[in-house]
C-alpha positions as CSV (number, residue, x, y, z in Angstrom):
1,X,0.0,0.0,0.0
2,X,1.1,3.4,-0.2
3,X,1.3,3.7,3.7
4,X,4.1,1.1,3.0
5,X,6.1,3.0,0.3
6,X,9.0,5.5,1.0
7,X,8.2,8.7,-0.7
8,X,10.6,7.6,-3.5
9,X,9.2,4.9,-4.4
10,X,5.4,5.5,-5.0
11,X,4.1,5.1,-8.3
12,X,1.0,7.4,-7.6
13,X,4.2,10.2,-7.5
14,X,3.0,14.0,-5.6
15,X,2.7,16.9,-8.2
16,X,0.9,17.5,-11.0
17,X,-0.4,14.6,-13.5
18,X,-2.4,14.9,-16.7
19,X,-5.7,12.5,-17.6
20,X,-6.7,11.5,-20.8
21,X,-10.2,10.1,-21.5
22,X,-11.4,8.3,-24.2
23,X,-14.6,9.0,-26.0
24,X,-16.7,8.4,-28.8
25,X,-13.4,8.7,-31.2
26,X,-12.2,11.5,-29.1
27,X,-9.6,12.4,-26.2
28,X,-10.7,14.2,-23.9
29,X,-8.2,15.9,-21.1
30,X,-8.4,16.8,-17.4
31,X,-5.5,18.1,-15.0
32,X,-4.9,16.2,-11.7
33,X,-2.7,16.9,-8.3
34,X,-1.4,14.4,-6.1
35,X,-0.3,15.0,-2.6
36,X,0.7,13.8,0.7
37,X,0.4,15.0,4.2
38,X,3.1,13.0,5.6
39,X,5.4,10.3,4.5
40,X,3.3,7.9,5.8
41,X,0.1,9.4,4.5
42,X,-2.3,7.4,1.7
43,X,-2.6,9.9,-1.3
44,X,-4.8,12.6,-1.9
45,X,-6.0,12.8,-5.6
46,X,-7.6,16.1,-7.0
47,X,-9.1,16.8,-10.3
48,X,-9.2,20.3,-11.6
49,X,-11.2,21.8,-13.7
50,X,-10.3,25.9,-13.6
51,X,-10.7,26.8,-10.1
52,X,-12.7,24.0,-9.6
53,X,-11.0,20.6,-6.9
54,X,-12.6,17.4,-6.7
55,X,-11.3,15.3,-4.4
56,X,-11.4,11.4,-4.3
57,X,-13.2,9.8,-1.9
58,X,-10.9,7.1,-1.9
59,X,-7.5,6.2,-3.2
60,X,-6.2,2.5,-3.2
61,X,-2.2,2.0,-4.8
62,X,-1.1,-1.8,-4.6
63,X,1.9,-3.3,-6.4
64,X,1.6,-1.6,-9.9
65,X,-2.3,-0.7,-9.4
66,X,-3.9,2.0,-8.4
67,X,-7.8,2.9,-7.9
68,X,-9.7,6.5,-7.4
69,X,-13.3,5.9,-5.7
70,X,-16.3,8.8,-6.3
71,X,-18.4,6.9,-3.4
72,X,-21.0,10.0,-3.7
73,X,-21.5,10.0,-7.2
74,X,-20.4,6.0,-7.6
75,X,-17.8,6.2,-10.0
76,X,-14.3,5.1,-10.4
77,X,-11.3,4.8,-11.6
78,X,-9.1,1.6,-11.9
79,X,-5.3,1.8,-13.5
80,X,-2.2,-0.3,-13.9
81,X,1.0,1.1,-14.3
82,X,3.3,0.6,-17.5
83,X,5.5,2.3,-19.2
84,X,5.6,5.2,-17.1
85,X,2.0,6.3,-16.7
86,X,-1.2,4.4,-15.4
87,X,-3.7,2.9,-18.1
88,X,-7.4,1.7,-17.9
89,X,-10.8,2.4,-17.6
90,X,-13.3,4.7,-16.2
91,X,-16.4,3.5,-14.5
92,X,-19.5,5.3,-14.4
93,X,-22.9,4.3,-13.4
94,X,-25.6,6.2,-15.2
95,X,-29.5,5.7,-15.3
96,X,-31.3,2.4,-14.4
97,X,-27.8,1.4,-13.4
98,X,-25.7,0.9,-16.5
99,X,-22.2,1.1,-16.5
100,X,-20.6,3.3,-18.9
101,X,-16.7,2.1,-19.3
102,X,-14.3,4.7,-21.1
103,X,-10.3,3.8,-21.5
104,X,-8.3,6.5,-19.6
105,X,-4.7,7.2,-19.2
106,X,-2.7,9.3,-16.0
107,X,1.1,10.1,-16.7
108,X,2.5,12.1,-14.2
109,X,4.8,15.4,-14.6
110,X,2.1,16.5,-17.1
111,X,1.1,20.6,-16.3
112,X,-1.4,20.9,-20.0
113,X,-4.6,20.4,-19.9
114,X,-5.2,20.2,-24.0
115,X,-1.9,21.2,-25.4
116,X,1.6,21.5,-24.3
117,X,2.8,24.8,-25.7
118,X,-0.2,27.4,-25.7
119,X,0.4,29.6,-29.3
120,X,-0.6,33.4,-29.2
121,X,-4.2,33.3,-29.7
122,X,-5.6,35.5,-32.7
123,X,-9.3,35.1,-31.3
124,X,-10.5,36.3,-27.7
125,X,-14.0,34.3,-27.1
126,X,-14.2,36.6,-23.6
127,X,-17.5,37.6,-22.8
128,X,-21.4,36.3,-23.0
129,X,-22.5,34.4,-25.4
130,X,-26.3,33.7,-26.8
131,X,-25.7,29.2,-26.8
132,X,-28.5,27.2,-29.3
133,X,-27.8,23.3,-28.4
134,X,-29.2,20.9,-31.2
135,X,-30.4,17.2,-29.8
136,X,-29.8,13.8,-31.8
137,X,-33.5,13.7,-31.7
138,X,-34.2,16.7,-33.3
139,X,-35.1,19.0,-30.4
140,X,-33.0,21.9,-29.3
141,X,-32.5,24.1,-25.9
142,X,-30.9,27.8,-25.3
143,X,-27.7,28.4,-23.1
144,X,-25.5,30.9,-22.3
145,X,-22.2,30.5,-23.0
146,X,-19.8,32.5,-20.4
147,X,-16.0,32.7,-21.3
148,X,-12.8,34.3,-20.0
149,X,-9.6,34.1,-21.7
150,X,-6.1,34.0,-20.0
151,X,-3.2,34.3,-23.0
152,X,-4.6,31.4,-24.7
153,X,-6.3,29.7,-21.8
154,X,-10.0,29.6,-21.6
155,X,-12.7,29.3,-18.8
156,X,-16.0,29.7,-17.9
157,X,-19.0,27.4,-18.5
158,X,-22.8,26.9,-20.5
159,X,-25.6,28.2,-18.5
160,X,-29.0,25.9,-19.3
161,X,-32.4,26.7,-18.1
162,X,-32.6,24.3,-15.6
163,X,-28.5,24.1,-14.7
164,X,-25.1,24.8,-16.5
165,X,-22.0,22.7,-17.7
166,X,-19.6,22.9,-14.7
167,X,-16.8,24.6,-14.5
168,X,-15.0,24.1,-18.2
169,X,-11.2,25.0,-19.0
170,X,-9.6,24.6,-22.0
171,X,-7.9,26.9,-25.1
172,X,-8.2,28.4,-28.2
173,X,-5.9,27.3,-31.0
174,X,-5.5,27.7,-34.7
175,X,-9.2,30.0,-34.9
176,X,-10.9,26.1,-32.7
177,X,-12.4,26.4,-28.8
178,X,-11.6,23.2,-26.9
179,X,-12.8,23.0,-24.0
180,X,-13.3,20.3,-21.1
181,X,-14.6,18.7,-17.8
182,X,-13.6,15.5,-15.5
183,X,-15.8,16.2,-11.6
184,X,-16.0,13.1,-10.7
185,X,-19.3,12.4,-12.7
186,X,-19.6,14.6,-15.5
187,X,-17.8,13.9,-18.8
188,X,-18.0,16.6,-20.7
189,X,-16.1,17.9,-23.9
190,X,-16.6,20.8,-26.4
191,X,-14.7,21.8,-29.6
192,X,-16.0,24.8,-32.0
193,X,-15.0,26.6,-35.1
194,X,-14.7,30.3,-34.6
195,X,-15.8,31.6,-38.2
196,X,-14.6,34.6,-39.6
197,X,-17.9,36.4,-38.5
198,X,-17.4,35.9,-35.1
199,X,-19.9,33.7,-34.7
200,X,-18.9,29.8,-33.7
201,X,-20.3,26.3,-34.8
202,X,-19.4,23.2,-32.3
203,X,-19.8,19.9,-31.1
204,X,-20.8,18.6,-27.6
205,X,-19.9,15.2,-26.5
206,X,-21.1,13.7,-23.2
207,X,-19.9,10.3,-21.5
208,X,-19.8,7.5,-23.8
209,X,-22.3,7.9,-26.2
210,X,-24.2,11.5,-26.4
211,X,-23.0,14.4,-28.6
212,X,-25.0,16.8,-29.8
213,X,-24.0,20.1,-31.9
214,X,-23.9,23.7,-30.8
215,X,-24.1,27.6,-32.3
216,X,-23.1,30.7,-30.3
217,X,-22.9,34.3,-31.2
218,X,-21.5,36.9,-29.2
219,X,-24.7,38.7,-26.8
220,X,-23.6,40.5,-23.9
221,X,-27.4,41.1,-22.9
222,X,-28.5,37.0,-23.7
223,X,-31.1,36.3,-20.9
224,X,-31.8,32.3,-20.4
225,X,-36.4,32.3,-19.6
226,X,-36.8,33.7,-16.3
227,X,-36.0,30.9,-13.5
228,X,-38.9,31.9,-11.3
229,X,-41.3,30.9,-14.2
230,X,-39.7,27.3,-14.4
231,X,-41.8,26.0,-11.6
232,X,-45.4,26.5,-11.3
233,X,-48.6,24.8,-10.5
234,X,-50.7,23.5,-13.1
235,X,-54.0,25.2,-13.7
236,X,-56.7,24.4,-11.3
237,X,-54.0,22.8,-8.7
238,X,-54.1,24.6,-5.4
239,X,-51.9,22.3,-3.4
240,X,-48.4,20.7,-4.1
241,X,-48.3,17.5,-2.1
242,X,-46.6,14.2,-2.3
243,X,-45.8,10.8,-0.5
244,X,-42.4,9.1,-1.0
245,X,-40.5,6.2,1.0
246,X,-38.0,7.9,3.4
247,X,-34.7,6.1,3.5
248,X,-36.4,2.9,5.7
249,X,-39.0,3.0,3.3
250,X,-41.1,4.8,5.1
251,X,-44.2,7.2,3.4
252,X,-43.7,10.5,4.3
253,X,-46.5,12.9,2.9
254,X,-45.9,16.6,3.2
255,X,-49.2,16.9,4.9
256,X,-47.7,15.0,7.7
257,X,-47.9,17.1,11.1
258,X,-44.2,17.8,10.9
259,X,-44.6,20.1,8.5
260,X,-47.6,21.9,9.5
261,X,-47.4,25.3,9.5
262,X,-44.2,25.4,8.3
263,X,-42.1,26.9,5.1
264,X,-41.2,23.7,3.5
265,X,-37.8,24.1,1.1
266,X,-38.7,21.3,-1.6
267,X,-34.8,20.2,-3.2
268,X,-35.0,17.9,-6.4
269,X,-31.6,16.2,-6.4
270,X,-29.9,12.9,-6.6
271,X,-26.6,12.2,-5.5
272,X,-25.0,11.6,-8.6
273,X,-25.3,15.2,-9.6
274,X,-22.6,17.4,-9.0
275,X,-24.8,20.7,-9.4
276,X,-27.3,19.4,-6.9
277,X,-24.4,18.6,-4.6
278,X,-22.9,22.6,-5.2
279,X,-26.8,23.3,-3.9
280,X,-26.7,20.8,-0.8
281,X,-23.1,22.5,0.1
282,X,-25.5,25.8,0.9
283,X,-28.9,23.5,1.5
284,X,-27.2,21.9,4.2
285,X,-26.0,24.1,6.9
286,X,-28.5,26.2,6.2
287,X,-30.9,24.3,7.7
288,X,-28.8,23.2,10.6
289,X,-29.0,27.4,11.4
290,X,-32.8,28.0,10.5
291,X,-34.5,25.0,11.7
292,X,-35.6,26.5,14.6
293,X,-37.7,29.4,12.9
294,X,-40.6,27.2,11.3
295,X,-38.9,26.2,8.2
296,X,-38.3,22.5,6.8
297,X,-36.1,20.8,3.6
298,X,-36.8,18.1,2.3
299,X,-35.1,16.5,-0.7
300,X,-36.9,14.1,-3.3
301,X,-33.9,12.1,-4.8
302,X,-34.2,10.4,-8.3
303,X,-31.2,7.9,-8.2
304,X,-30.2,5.4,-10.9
305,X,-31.3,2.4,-9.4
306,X,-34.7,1.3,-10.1
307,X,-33.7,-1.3,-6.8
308,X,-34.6,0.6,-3.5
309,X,-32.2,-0.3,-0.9
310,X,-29.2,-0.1,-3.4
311,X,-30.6,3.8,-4.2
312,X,-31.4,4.1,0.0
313,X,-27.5,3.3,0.1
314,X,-26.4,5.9,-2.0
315,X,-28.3,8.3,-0.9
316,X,-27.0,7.5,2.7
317,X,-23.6,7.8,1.8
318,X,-24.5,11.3,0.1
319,X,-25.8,12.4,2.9
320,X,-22.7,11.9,5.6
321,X,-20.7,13.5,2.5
322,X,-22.4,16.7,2.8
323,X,-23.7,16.7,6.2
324,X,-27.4,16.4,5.1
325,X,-29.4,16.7,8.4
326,X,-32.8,17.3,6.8
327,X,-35.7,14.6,5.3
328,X,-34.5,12.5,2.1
329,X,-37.2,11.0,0.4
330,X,-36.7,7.9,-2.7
331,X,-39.0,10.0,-5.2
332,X,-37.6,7.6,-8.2
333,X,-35.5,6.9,-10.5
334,X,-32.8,9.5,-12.8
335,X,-34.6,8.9,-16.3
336,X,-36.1,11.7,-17.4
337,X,-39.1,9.8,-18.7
338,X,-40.1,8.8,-15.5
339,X,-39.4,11.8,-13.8
C-alpha cells in the first residue's frame, strides 16, 4: 500500500499529472494533483477543472495498481501502471444502473490540460454568449455561454435553463475552442470553429455515447427564460403535495404534522449530480442554522437504481458527505421519462 512506500518509491508520484479520457473517437483531457500530508500518509487525488478541486473519496495503490473511488457520485477509476503512466478504464454508473466504461490514461509530470505549448491566440471568445444546443432527436435548448480568456487559456461554463456545464477550462488554438470537464461524474467535452464572423459552430460530446452540436454568437445582454417561471402549478392545482419512501421505506407525505405550519424548502436532487451537490453544500447548513424558525427541507432524490435499498444506500452515503441533516425521500429513479 502506499502507507508502505518510502516517498521515493510511490508510483502514484505527488505533483501534478495529466488525464486523458477516451470517448466516442475522441480524447478528452483533465489536469490532476497528487499529494501527501506526511510520509506515511495514503494519497490525496484532486481533479481540476479551472478553479474548480474534486477530491477522491478514496484512493487504493497496490503493487503496480492503483484505484480512485467517487463513493457519492459511484464512480471510479481503476489503472495499472506501465510504461511510465497508469492505463485503464473509467467506471460510471448512469440511469437504471448501467455502467458506462471509457479507457483512460494518467502520466505524471504533465502541467497541460489540451496542449503543451499554448500559441498566441488570434481570437479572444471573452465575454457572454447567446448558446443554441441541437439534440440527436431533433429538439434543441438555449444556453448561455460565459467565457474568460487568459493568453490562450479559456474558462467559464454553459448556463442551461434548468442548470449549467460545470466549471470548463480549455484553449483556443488555430481559430478552434476546446474545451473540457472531469468532476467526478460529469464527462464533458466541447470543440468549435470560430468563423470569420465571429460567430462559432461546435460539437458537444457527453460520456460515452451522447454528442450533440452547438451555435453561439456573441450577446452581452443574452437572458436564459426567467427561473422563477420554471416551476409553477398547473392550472386548477391549489396544493403541491406528495408521499415518498423515506430512507427505511417509510411514506412520508408533506401533509404530515411535521410540517404543519411550516415553510417547507422542496430540493429535487440525486446524489450523482454534481450541481445538486454545489446546492446541498449551501442546503445543508443552512438548515442546521434555521430550523428552529418554522422552516423544513426536504429533498426528493431520483437515483439510478430502479432497486430501492441499493438507491437508499447511496443516498446515505450522500448524505454523511455533505452533512445532510434534513428529510431525504426515494421519489424515483434519474430517467427523465419517469421523472
Amino acid at each position: 500500500s502506499a502507507a508502505d512506500e518510502k516517498p521515493e518509491q510511490r508510483l502514484l508520484e505527488a505533483g501534478a499529472w495529466r488525464g486523458v479520457i477516451e470517448i466516442q473517437g475522441k480524447k478528452l483531457p483533465f489536469q490532476m494533483e497528487v499529494s501527501y500530508a506526511s510520509e506515511d500518509a495514503t494519497p490525496r487525488v484532486e481533479f481540476i477543472n479551472g478553479e474548480e478541486r474534486v477530491a477522491a473519496d478514496e484512493v487504493h495503490v497496490s503493487e503496480d495498481r492503483v484505484t480512485t473511488l467517487m463513493s457519492a457520485f459511484n464512480t471510479r477509476i481503476e489503472a495499472r501502471f506501465k510504461d511510465g503512466k497508469f492505463s485503464g478504464t473509467l467506471t460510471k454508473v448512469t440511469t437504471g444502473g448501467k455502467e458506462q466504461k471509457m479507457p483512460v490514461t494518467l502520466t505524471p509530470g504533465e502541467q497541460y490540460r489540451f496542449f503543451p505549448v499554448l500559441k498566441p491566440a488570434k481570437v479572444d471568445v471573452s465575454g457572454r454568449w447567446a448558446v443554441r444546443f441541437q439534440e440527436p432527436d431533433g429538439g434543441n435548448y438555449p444556453a448561455i455561454g460565459e467565457f474568460r480568456q487568459e493568453g490562450s487559456q479559456v474558462f467559464g461554463t454553459f448556463l442551461t435553463p434548468t442548470s449549467d456545464y460545470r466549471y470548463l477550462a480549455g484553449a483556443v488554438r488555430d481559430g478552434r475552442l476546446y474545451l473540457s470537464a472531469w468532476d467526478g461524474y460529469h464527462v464533458f467535452l466541447f470543440e468549435a470553429k470560430i468563423l470569420e464572423d465571429g460567430t462559432m459552430q461546435g460539437d458537444f460530446w457527453s460520456g460515452a455515447s451522447w454528442n450533440e452540436t452547438w451555435t453561439a454568437t456573441r450577446d452581452e445582454n443574452a437572458e436564459l427564460p426567467d427561473m422563477d417561471r420554471q416551476t409553477y402549478l398547473k392550472e386548477g392545482v391549489e396544493w403541491f403535495g406528495f408521499t415518498f419512501p423515506d430512507l427505511d421505506g417509510k411514506p412520508v407525505s408533506l401533509s404530515d404534522r411535521r410540517f404543519k405550519d411550516k415553510v417547507v424548502i422542496v430540493q429535487l436532487a440525486g446524489s450523482w449530480c454534481p450541481n445538486c451537490g454545489d446546492e446541498t453544500r449551501f442546503l445543508a447548513p443552512w438548515y442546521e442554522e434555521n430550523r428552529d424558525r418554522g422552516v423544513e427541507v426536504v429533498a426528493l432524490m431520483f437515483e439510478h437504481f430502479d432497486d430501492f435499498d441499493k438507491a437508499a444506500q447511496q443516498v446515505r452515503t450522500w448524505r454523511e458527505k455533505h452533512g445532510v441533516k434534513y428529510t431525504t425521500l426515494i421519489a424515483g429513479t434519474s430517467d427523465k421519462q419517469d421523472a
